[in-house]
C-alpha positions in Angstrom: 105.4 -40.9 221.2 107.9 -43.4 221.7 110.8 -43.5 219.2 109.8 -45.6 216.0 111.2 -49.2 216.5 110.9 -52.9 214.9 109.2 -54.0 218.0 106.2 -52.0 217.7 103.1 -53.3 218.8 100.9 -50.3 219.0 98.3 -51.7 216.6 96.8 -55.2 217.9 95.3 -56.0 214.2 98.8 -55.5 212.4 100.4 -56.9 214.9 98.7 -59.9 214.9 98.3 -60.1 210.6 102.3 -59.8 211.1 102.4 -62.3 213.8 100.4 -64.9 210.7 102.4 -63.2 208.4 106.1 -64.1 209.7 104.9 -67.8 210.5 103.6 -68.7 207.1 106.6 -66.9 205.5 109.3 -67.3 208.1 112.2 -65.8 205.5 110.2 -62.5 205.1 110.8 -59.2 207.3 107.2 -59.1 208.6 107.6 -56.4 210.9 107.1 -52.4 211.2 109.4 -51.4 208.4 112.0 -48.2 209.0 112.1 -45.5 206.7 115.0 -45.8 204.3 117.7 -43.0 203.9 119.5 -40.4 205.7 117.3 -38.7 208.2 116.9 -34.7 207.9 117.3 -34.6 204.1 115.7 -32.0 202.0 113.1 -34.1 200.1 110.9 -36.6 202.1 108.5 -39.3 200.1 105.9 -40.8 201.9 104.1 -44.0 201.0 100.8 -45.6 201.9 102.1 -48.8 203.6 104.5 -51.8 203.5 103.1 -54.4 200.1 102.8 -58.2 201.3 105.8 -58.8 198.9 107.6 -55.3 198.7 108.6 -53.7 201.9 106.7 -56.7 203.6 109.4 -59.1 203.1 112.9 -57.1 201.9 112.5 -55.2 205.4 113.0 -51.7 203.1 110.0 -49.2 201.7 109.5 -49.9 198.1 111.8 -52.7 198.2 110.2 -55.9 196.2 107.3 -55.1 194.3 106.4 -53.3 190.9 105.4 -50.1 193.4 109.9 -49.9 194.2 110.5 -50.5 190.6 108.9 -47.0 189.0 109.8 -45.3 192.5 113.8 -45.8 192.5 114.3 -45.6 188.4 112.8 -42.1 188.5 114.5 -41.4 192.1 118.1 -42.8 189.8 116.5 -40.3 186.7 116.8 -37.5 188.9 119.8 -37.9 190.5 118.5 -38.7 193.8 119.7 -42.9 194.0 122.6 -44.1 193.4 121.4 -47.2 191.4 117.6 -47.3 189.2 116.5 -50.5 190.9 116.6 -52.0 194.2 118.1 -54.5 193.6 116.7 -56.6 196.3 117.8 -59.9 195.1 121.3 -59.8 195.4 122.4 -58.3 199.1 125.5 -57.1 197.6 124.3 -55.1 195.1 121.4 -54.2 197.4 123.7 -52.5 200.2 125.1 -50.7 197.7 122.1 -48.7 196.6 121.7 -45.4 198.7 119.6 -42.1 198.0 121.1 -38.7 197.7 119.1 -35.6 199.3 115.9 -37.8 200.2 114.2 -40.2 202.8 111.8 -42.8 202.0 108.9 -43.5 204.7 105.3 -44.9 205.0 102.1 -43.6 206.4 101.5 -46.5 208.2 104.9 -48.4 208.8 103.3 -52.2 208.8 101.8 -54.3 206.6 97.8 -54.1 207.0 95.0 -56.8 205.5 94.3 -56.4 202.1 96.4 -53.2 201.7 94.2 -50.9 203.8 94.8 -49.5 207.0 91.7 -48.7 209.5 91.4 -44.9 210.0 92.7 -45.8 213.2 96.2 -47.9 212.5 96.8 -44.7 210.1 96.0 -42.2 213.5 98.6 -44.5 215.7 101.6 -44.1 213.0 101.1 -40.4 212.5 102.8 -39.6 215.5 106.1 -42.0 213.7 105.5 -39.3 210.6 105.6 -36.2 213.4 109.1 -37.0 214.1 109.9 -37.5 210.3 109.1 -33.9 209.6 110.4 -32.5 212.8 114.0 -33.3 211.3 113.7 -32.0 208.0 115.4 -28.5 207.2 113.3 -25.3 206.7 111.8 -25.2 203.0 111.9 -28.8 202.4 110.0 -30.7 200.3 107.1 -33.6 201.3 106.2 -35.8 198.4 102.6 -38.0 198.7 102.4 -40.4 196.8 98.2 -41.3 197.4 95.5 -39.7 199.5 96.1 -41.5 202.8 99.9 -40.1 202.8 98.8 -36.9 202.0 96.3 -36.7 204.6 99.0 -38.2 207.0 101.0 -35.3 206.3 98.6 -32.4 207.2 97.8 -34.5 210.1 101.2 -34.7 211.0 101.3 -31.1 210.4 98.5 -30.0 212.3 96.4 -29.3 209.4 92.8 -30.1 208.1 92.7 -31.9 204.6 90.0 -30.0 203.8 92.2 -26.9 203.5 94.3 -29.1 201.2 92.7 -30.9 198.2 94.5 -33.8 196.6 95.4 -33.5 193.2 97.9 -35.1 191.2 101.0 -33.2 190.4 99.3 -30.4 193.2 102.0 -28.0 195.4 100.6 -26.7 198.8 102.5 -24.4 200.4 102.1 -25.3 204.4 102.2 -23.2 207.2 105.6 -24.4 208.7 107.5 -23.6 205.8 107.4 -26.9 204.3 106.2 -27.6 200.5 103.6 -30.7 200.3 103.6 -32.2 196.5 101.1 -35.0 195.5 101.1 -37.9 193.5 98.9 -40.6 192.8 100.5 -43.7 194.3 103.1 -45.8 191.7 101.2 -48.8 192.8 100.9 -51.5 189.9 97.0 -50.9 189.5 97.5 -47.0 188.7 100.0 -47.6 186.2 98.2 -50.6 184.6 94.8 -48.5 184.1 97.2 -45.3 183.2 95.9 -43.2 185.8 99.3 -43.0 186.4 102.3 -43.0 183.5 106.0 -42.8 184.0 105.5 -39.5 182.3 103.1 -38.2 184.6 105.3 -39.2 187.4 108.3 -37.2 186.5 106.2 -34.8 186.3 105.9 -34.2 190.0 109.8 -34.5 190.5 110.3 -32.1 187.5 108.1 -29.5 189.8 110.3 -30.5 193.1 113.1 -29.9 191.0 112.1 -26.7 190.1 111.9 -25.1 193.4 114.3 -27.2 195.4 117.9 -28.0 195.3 119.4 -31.7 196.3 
């Protein structure tokens, strides 16, 4: 697979929702978004998908929406960002925020209708996700935040997500060394209904913590 890039057009639905997308809101990003950090590090996150008003529009995962806000303060809680917001409304500030020791990426790198991907779209940017794990070092850590990124992982991975059942706060041990951690997704719903508190959040970093150094 081709080298991930702005420009992709591999998926004719997103690319056409992001085609509507950029002409109704002609300041917004509106295109496949990059992963965000240095590439190789120790700790990799992976996300569902860019939000209409997140990633969607700042051009940066979890950049934007309610989703970022829980995601970076716990990241700046644990010593892995430089700053416990991203700051998205003031550039300056913004190019000042950086991670330490992680890399922020997406299941599916474009914004899909209604949030949710087609088992398809999801199949098309696995092969981005291959190359995200090919850099990482030996022994490093793969957070999920929701089942579709922890499916894309094993699939990324080779593996069957049978062999690997989701659970919240869960550590699977994969065959290539790396550690796979889950988490339900810091999406505004979850936290609203409290499927998901701050508390239980940390919780999942406190366990990365535990076995990893950043």
């Amino acid at each position: 697979m081709k080298k991930f890039s702005t420009d992709c057009r591999l998926c004719p639905r997103l690319a056409s929702f992001l085609d509507e997308v950029r002409a109704a809101q002609p300041d917004y990003f509106a295109k496949p978004v990059p992963s965000f950090g240095e590439a190789g590090t120790p700790l990799l996150i992976v996300g569902l998908a860019p939000g209409m008003h997140g990633a969607n529009r700042t051009g940066r995962p979890f950049t934007g929406d309610y989703a970022g806000d829980l995601l970076y303060s716990s990241l700046h809680k644990f010593g892995l960002a430089t700053a416990s917001a991203p700051l998205d409304a003031n550039k300056q500030a913004n190019a000042l925020l950086s991670l330490k020791g992680c890399r922020i990426t997406n299941a599916v790198r474009c914004l899909p209708p209604q949030n949710k991907p087609e088992p398809a779209e999801i199949k098309q940017c696995n092969g981005y996700l291959v190359q995200e794990l090919a850099a990482v070092p030996q022994g490093a850590a793969v957070m999920a935040l929701g089942l579709i990124a922890h499916g894309a992982v094993l699939r990324a991975c080779g593996l069957k997500v049978k062999d690997f059942k989701f659970a919240h706060n869960a550590r699977h041990e994969l065959p290539n060394g790396l550690a796979l951690y889950d988490s339900y997704h810091c999406s505004r719903y979850n936290t609203q209904t409290k499927r998901l508190t701050e508390a239980m959040f940390h919780q999942v970093f406190d366990s990365i913590l535990e076995q990893h150094q950043f």
